[in-house]
C-alpha positions as CSV (number, residue, x, y, z in Angstrom):
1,X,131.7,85.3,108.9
2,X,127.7,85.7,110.0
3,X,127.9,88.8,110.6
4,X,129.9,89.4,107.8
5,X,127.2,87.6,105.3
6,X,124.4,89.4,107.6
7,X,125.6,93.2,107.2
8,X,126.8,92.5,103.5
9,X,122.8,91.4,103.3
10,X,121.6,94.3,104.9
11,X,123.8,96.4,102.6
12,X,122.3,95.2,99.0
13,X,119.4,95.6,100.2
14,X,119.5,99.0,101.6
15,X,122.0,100.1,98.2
16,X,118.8,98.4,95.8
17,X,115.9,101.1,97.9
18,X,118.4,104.0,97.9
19,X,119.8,103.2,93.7
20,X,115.8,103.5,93.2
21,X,115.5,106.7,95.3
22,X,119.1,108.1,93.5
23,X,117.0,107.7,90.2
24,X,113.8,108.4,91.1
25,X,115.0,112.0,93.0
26,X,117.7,112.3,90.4
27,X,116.7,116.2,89.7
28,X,116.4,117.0,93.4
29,X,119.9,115.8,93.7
30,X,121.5,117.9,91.2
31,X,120.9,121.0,93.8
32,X,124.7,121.1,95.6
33,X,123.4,121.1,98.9
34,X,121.2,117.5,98.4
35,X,123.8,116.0,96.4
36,X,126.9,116.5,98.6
37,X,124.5,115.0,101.4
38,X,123.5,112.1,100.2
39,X,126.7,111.3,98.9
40,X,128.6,112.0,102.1
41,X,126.0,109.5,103.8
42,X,127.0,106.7,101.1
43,X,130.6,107.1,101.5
44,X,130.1,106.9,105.3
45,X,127.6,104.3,105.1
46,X,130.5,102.1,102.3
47,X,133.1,103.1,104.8
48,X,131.4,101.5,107.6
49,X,131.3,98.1,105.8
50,X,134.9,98.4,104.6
51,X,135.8,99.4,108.0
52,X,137.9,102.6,106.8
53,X,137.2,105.8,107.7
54,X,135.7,108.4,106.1
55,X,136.7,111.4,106.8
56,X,136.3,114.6,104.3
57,X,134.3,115.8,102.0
58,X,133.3,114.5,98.5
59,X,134.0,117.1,95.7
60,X,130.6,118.7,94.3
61,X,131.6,117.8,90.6
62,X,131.4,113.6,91.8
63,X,128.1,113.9,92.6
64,X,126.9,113.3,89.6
65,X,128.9,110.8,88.4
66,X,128.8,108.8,91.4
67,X,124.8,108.9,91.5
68,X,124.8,107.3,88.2
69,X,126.8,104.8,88.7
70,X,124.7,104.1,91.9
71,X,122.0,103.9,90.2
72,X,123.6,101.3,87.4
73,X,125.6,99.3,89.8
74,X,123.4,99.5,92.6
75,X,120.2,98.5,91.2
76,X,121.8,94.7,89.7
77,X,123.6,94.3,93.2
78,X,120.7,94.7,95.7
79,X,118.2,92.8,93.2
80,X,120.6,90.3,93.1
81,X,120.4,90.2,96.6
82,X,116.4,90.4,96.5
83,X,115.9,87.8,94.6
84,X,118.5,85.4,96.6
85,X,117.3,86.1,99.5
86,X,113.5,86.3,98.7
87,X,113.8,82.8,97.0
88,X,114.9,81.2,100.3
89,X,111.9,82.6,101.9
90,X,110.4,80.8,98.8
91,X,111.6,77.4,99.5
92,X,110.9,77.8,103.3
93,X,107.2,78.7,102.6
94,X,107.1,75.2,100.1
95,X,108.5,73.3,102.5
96,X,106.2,73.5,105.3
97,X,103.0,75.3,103.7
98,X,103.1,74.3,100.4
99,X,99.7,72.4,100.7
100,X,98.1,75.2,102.6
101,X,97.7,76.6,98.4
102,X,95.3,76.1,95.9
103,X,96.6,73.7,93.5
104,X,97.0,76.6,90.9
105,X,98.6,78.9,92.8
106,X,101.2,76.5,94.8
107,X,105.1,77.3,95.3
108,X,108.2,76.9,92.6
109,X,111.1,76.1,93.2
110,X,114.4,76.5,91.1
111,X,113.1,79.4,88.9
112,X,114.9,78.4,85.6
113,X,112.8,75.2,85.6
114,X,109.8,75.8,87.2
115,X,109.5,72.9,89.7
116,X,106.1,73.0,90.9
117,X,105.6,71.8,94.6
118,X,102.9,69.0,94.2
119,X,104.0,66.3,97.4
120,X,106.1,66.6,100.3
121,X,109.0,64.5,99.0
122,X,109.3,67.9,95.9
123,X,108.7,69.9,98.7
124,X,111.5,68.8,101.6
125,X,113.8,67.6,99.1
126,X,113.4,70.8,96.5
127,X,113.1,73.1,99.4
128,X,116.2,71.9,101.0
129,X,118.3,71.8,98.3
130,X,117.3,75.6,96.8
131,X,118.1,76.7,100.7
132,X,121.4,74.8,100.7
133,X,122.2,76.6,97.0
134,X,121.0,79.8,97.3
135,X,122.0,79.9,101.6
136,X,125.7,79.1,100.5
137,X,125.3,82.4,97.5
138,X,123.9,84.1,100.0
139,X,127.0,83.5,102.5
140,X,130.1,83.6,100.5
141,X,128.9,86.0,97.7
142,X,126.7,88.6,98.5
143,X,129.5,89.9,101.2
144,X,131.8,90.1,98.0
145,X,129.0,91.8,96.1
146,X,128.6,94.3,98.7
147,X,132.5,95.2,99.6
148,X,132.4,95.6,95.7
149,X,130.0,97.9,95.5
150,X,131.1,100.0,98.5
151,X,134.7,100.0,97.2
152,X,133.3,101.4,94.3
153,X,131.8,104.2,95.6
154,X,134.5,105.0,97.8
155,X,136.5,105.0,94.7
156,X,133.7,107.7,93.0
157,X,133.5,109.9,96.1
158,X,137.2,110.0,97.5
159,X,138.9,113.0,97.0
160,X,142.3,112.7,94.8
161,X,145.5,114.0,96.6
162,X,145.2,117.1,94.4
163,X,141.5,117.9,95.9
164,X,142.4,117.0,99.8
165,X,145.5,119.4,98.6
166,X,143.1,122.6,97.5
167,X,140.9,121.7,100.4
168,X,143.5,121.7,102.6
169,X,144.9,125.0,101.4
170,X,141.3,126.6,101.5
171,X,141.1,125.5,105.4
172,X,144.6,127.2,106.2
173,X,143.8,130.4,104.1
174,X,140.3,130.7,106.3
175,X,142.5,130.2,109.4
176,X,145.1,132.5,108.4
177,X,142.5,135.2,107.8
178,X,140.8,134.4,111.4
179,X,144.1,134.8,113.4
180,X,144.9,137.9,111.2
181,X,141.7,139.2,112.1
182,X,142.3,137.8,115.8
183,X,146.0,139.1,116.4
184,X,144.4,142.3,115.3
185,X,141.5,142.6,117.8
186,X,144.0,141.3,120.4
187,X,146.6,143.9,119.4
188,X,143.6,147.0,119.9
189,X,142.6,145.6,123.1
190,X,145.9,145.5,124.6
191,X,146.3,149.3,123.0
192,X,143.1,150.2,125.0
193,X,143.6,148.5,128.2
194,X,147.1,150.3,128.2
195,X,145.6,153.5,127.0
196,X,142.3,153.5,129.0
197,X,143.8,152.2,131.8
198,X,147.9,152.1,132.9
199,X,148.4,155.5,130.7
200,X,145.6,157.2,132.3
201,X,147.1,156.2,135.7
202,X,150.9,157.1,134.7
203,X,149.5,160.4,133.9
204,X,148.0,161.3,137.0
205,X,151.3,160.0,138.8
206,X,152.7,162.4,137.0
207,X,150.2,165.3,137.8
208,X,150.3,164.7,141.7
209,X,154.4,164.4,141.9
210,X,154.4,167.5,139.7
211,X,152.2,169.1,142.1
212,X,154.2,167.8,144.8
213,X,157.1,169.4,143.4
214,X,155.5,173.2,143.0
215,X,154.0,173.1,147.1
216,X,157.4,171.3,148.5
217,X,158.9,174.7,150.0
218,X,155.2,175.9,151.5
219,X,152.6,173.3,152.0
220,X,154.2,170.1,152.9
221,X,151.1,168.2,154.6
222,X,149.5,168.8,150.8
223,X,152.8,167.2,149.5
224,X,152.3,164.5,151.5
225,X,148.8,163.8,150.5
226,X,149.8,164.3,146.9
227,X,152.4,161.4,146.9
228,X,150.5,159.3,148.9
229,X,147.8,159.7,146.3
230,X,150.8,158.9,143.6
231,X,152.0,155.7,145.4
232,X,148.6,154.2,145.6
233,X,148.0,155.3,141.9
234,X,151.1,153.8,140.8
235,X,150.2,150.6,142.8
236,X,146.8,150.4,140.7
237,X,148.5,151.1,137.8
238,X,151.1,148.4,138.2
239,X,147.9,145.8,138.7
240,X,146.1,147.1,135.5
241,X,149.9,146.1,134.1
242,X,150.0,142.7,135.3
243,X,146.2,142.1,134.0
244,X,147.0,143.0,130.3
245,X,150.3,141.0,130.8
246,X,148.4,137.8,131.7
247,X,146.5,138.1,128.5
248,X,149.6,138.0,127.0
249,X,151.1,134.9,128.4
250,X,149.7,133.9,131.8
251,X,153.0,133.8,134.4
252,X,151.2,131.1,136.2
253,X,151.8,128.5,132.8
254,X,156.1,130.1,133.3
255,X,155.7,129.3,137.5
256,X,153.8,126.0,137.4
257,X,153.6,124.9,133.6
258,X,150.1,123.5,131.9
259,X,149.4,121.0,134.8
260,X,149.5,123.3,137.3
261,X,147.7,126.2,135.9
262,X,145.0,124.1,134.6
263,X,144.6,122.8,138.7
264,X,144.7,126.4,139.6
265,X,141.9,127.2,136.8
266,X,139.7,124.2,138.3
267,X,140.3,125.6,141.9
268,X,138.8,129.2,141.1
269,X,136.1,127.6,138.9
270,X,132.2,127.9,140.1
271,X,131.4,124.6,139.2
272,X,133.1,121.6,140.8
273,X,135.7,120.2,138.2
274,X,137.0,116.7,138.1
275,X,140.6,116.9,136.5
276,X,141.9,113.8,134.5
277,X,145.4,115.0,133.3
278,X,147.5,112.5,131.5
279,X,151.5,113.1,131.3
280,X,151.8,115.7,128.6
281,X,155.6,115.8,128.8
282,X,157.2,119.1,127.5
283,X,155.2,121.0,125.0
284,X,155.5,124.3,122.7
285,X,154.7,127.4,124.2
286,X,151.9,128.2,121.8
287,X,150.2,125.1,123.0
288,X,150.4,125.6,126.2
289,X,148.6,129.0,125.8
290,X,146.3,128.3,123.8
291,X,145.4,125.3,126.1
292,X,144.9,127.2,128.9
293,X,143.0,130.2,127.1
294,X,140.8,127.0,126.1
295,X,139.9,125.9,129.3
296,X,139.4,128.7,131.0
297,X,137.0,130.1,128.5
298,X,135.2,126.7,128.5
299,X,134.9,126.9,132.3
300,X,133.5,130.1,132.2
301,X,131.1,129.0,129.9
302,X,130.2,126.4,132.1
303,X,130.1,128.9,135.1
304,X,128.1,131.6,133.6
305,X,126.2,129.5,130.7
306,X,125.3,126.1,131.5
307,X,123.3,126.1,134.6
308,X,125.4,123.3,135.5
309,X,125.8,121.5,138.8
310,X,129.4,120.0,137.7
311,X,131.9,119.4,134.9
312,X,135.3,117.2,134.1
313,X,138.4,118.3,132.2
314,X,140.1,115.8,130.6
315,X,143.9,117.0,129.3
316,X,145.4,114.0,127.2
317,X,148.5,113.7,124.8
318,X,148.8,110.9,122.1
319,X,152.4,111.1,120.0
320,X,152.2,114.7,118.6
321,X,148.3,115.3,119.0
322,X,147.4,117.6,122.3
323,X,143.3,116.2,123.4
324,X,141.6,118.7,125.7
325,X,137.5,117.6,126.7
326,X,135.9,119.7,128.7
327,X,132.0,118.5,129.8
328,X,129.7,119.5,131.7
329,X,125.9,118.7,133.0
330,X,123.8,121.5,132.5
331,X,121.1,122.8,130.3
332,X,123.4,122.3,126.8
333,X,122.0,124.2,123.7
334,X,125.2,126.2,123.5
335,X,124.9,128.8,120.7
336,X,127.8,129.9,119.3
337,X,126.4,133.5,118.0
338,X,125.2,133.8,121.7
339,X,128.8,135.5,123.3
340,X,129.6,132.2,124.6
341,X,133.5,132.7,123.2
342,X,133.3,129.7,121.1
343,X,134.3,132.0,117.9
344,X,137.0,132.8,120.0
345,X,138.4,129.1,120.6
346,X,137.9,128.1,117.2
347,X,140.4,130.9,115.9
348,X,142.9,130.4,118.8
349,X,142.7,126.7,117.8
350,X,142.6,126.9,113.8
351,X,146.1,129.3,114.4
352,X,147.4,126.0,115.2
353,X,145.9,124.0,112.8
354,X,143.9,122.1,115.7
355,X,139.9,121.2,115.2
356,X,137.2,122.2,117.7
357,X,134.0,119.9,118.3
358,X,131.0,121.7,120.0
359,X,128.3,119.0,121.2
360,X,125.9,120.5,123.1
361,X,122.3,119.2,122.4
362,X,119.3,120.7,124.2
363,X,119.2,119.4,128.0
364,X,123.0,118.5,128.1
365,X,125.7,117.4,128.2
366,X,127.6,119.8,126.7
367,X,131.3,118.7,125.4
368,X,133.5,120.9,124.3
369,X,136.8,118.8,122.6
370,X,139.5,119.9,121.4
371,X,143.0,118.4,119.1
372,X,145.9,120.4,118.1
373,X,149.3,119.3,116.8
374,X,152.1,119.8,119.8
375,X,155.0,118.5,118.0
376,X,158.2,120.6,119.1
């Protein structure tokens, strides 16, 4: 209950400065930008004290609103609180100091009548007594005047079912567009690597066996070179196969599942990994690729990005919600727009209607976390 009364304190008094800086910077906040961050801070900040979460994003068209009645229920609140608290600093000072003033200028007590402290009996007994009062207001009502206000503006800045519906809708279309955008790179990449590399190959297996073929009656040491040169071309060709297959759908996730391909990726990593994997039990194939697609990238990130001395994977599954964390100790300051592959994550994730954190503040760490649904 103290901390209660202390943090409900701490509350009017912080909403009474910012209702006066909401109506003093009233034009500034009408810009979209300034408005939607100083009300996401006050829905955080009323969250906080309701102990409810936050989450979202307040719709542009509350702002307004919401800063207005900030500004009229804020301002009574936290002077309210003020004034309650400011008076028990008032009746501390007239107990003990009250004779330390000029005659003229000495401390009142109980503002509605004016009690002048003259003697020590006005002061200890007056003091006491507008302590006791304004303590017990203080402690039982300015913790309801404070989870009043913040359910009010919880109430101005959540977003109605209709909103977190368009929202909702805008995030899938944006993610729709990435993995159509995505499937398409993927799909011309897999066209080059089979053009640019396997075709090219299959079509000078073909040129040496048809050679082969025209010098088998008079130059058979030249039709042996020629399909020894085949054989070794169709063995390269078979490998350039395999490569563009993986990118596909890695065998090793078919041969050894999630856990054991995300060992494998820790054993061939340049940076010593520490593994924490949790029991994922049986999960969608989708998942499971873009897991590992995940995690490697990350890890070459770490490799060829951080500068980083070591780094911990930690693979964790909570009812229908996949966690992957991925963190390492080097120089941090990851920039997405720097090639890093981030872009790439993010759309691989979003596909799956997962989210992507990035923290990677300059001098490290760097965490990389990831959550996507793995409901079957």
């Amino acid at each position: 209950m103290r901390d209660r009364a202390f943090s409900g304190s701490i509350y009017l008094l912080g909403t009474l400065a910012t209702a006066v800086a909401t109506a003093l910077a009233l034009p500034v906040l009408l810009a979209p930008a300034a408005g939607r961050g100083w009300a996401a801070w006050h829905r955080r900040r009323a969250g906080g004290l309701l102990g409810v979460p936050a989450d979202g994003r307040p719709g542009g068209r509350r702002d307004l609103p919401w800063a207005l009645a900030h500004v009229a229920a804020g301002f009574p609140l936290g002077l309210a609180a003020l004034l309650c608290l400011g008076n028990i600093v008032v009746a501390a000072v007239a107990m003990s100091l009250w004779w330390a003033f000029p005659v003229g200028v000495r401390p009142t007590l109980f503002s509605f009548y004016d009690v002048q402290v003259g003697d020590w009996v006005t002061a200890l007994v007056g003091g006491a007594t507008q302590i006791a009062v304004l303590g017990a207001a203080a402690w039982w009502g300015l913790p309801v005047l404070a989870r009043l206000h913040a359910r009010l503006c919880l109430a101005l800045l959540t977003p109605s079912a209709r909103e977190r519906l368009t929202e909702r809708v805008d995030v899938l279309t944006r993610s729709r567009v990435g993995v159509v955008d995505a499937h398409g790179a993927e799909l011309q990449r897999i066209e080059r690597d089979l053009h640019d590399g396997t075709q090219a190959r299959l079509v000078t297996i073909a040129m040496h066996l048809g050679l082969a073929r025209e010098s088998l009656a008079d130059d058979p040491e030249t039709v042996a070179a020629l399909l020894r040169q085949a054989h070794e071309t169709a063995e390269e060709a078979m490998a350039e196969l395999r490569t563009v297959l993986q990118t596909i759908y890695p065998p090793i996730l078919a041969d050894r599942g999630l856990d054991g391909a995300l060992t494998a990726l820790a054993a061939r990593s340049g940076v010593p990994v520490h593994i924490e994997l949790a029991e994922l039990g049986v999960l969608p194939a989708s998942v499971e690729t873009v897991a590992y697609y995940v995690i490697a990238e990350a890890l070459t990130n770490v490799a060829k990005h951080a500068a980083a001395t070591r780094a911990a994977l930690r693979v964790e599954r909570s009812g229908d919600v996949l966690s992957i964390e991925v963190t390492d100790d080097g120089k941090g300051g990851a920039d997405e727009a720097r090639g890093t592959g981030i872009p790439g994550i993010r759309r691989r994730v979003a596909a799956l209607d997962g989210v992507v954190r990035l923290d990677s503040p300059a001098g490290g760490p760097t965490t990389l976390a990831v959550r996507m649904p793995c409901a079957l």
